[in-house]
C-alpha positions in Angstrom: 60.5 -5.2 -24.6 59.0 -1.6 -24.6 56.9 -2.2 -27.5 55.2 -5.5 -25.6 54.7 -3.4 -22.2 53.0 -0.8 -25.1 50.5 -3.2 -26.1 49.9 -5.3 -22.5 49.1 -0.9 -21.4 46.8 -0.3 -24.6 44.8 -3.5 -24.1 44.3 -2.4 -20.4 43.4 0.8 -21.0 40.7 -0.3 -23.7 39.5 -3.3 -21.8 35.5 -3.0 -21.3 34.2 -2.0 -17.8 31.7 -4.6 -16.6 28.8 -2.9 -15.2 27.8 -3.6 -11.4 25.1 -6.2 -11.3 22.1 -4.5 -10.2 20.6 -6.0 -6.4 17.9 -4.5 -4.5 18.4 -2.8 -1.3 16.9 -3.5 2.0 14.2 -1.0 1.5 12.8 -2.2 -2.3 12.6 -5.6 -0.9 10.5 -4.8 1.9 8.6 -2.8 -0.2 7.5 -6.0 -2.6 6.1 -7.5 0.7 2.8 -9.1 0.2 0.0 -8.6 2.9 0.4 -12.6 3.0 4.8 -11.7 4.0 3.7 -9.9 7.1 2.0 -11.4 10.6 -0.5 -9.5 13.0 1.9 -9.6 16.4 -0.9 -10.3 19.8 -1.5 -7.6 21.8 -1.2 -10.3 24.6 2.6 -11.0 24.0 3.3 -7.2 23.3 4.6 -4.7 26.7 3.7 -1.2 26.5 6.2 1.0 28.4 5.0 4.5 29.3 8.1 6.6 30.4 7.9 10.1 30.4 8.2 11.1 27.3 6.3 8.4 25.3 5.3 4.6 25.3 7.9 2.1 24.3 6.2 -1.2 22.9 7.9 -4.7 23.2 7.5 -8.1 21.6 7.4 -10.8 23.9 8.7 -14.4 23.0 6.7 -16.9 24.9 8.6 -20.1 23.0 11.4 -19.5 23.9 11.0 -18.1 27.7 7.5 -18.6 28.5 7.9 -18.4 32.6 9.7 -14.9 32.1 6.6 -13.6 29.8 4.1 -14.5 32.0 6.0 -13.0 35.2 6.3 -10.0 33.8 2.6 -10.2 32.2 1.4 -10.9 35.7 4.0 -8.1 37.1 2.3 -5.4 34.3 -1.5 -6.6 35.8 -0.8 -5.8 39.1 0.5 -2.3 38.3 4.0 -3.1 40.1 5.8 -1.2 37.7 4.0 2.0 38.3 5.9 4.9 39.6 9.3 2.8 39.5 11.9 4.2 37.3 14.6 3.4 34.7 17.2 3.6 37.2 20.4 2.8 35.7 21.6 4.2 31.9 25.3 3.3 30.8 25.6 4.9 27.6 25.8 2.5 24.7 25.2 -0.6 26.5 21.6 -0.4 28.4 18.6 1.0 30.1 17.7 -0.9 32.9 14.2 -0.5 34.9 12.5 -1.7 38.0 12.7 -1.3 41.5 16.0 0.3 42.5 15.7 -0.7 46.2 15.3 -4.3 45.5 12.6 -4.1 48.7 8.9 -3.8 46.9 7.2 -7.7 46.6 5.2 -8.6 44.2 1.9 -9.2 44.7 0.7 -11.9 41.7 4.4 -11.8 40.1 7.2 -13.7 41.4 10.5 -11.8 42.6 12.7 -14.3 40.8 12.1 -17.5 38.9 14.4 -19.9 37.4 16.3 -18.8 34.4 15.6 -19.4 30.4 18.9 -18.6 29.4 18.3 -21.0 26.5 15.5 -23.4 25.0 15.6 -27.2 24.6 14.6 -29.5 22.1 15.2 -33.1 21.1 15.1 -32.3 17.8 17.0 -29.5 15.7 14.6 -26.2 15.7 14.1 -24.9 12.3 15.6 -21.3 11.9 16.2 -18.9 8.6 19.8 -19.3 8.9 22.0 -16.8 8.4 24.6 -19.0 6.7 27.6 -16.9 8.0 30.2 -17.1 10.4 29.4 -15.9 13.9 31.7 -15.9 16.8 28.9 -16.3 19.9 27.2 -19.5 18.4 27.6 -22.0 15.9 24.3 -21.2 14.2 22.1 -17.7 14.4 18.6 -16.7 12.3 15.4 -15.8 12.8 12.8 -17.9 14.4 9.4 -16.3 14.5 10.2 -12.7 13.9 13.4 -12.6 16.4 16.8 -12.8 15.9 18.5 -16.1 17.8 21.3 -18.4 18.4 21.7 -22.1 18.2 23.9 -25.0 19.1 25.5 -26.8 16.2 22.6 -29.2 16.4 19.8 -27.1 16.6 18.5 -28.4 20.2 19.2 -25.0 22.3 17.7 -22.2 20.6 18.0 -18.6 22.9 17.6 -14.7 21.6 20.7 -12.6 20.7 21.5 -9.3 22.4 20.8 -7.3 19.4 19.7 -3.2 19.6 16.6 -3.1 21.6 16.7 -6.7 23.1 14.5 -7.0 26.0 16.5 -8.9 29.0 15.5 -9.5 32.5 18.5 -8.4 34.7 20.3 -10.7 37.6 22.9 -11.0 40.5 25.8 -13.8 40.5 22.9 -15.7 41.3 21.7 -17.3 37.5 17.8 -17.9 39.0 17.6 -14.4 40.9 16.3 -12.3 38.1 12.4 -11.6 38.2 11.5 -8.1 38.2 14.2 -6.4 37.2 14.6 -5.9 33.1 16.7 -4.0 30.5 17.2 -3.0 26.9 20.6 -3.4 24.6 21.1 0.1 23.4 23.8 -1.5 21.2 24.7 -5.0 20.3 26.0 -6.9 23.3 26.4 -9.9 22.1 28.7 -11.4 25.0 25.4 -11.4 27.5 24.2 -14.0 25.1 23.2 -17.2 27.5 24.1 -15.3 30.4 20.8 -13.4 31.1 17.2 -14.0 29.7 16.1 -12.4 26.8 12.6 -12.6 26.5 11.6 -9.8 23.9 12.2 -7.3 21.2 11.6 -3.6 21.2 9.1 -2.8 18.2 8.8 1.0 18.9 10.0 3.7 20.9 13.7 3.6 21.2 13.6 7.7 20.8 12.2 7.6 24.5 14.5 5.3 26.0 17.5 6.8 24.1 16.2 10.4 25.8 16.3 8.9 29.6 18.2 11.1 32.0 21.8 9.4 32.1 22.2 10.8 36.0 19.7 11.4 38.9 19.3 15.3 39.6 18.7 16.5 43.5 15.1 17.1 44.2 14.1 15.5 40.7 11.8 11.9 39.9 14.6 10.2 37.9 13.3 8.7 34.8 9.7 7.8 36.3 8.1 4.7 34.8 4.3 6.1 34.6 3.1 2.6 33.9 3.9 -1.3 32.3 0.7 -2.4 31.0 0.0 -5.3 28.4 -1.3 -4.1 25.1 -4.1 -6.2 25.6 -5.6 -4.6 28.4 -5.2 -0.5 26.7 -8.1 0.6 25.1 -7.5 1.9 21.7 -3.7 0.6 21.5 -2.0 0.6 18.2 -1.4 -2.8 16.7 1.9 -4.2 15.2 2.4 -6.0 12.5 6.1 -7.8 11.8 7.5 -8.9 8.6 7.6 -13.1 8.6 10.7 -14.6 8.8 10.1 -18.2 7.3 9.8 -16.7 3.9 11.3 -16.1 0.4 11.3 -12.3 1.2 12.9 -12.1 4.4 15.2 -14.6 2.5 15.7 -12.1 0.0 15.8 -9.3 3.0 19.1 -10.9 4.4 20.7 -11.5 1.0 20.4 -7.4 0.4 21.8 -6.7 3.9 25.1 -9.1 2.7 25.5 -6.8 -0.3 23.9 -3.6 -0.3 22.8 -2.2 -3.2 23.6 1.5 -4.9 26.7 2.5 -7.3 28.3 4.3 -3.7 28.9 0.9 -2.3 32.3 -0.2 -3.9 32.9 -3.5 -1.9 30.4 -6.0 -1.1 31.6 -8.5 1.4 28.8 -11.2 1.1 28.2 -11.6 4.4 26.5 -9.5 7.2 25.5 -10.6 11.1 22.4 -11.4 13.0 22.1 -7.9 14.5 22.6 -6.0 11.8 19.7 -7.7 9.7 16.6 -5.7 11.6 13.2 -7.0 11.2 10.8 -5.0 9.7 7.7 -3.4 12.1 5.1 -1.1 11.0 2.5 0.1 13.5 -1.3 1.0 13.1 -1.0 3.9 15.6 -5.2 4.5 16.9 -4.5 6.2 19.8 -2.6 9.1 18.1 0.5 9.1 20.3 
């Protein structure tokens, strides 16, 4: 009996170790991009935020709540945001801008209009699924460069509450938000279908992340200088987003399941909508 345990030990001991199958990571991937992978975003659909210490730039996504882009659009043209402020931060949840007194009307903007919490249509919406298992919706992927959820059928498509998410904020009313808008710090993922999201921050996090957490006696708390569209700035930067309807976004999410690198000693095959960012890289003109 000893001797068999002997030789069952040596066997072990002298088996070959397989060598880890080499993957790309995240950042060689997005590296083999073609100039033909990425898309030139609008300057008409992006929000430039200028807070006090910097502009924060945001995606707008007029499929999938086009009355809530062209509010706020309208809202950015009549200069309503200027001199309002950031008026409520909650650390690791969001930053949350407007009017704090609820009392200034718009002039061209609407105070409220109905809600987009999700978008319709009679056939299923093609997405780059995510294949995984999600606990806030049957299906989540990427449709046009942002991160969503979908029904099992694929008829009600709405954006996740990812980092940076751009939301417009409400009362227990569902149609009473308008004017009033935030962004995820973190993943929230439980607001999903309960407010409209209606963009994606591309740039400028570092600002909102430095936002005074509490108002100081005598002190402008967190001004909002100005909400302009990119459109309408002279000598804006432009954006351009990695595409998410092709083999190398594809390939993006496969490196996010199992990331790459001999310090990684488990790979679970799987990752989730929010942790799979899409890649932005800005032509900065203006020098800021």
């Amino acid at each position: 009996m000893k001797k068999t345990l002997l030789l069952i030990a040596l066997a072990i001991s002298t088996s070959p170790v397989l060598a880890k199958p080499y993957t790309k990571s995240p950042s060689e991937v997005v590296a083999e991009a073609k100039s033909s992978d990425w898309q030139q975003l609008d300057p008409e659909n992006i929000l430039k935020i200028e807070l006090q210490t910097g502009p924060v730039y945001i995606a707008l996504n007029p499929e999938l709540a086009p009355n809530h882009v062209a509010n706020i659009k309208a809202l950015a043209r009549e200069g309503f945001y200027t001199n309002l402020s950031m008026y409520r931060f909650v650390e690791n949840f969001v930053a949350q801008g407007g009017d704090m007194s609820d009392k200034k009307m718009p002039q061209k903007g609407k105070k409220a209009i109905a809600a987009e919490f999700f978008y319709s249509t009679e056939s299923t919406l093609k997405i780059t699924s995510l294949d995984a298992v999600d606990g806030y919706a049957p299906r989540t992927g990427f449709l046009n460069g942002f991160a969503v959820g979908q029904n099992e059928a694929g008829t009600k498509t709405w954006m996740t509450h990812c980092v940076g998410s751009f939301a417009m904020a409400r009362t227990n009313d569902t149609n009473s938000g308008g004017t009033e808008f935030y962004i995820t710090l973190t993943p929230q993922r439980y607001l999903d279908k309960n407010t409209t999201v209606f963009g994606q921050l591309l740039s400028g996090m570092e600002h909102v992340q430095h936002l005074d957490r509490k108002p100081v006696a005598g002190q402008a708390f967190n001004v909002i200088k100005g909400v302009t569209v990119l459109a309408d700035v002279k000598g804006a930067p432009s954006f351009k987003r990695l595409k998410t309807n092709t083999p190398i976004f594809e390939s993006l999410i496969a490196a996010r399941k199992n990331r790459a690198g001999d310090w990684f000693v488990d790979t679970p095959n799987h990752t989730d909508i929010c942790s799979v960012p899409v890649p932005v890289e800005m032509e900065d003109v203006t020098g800021e």
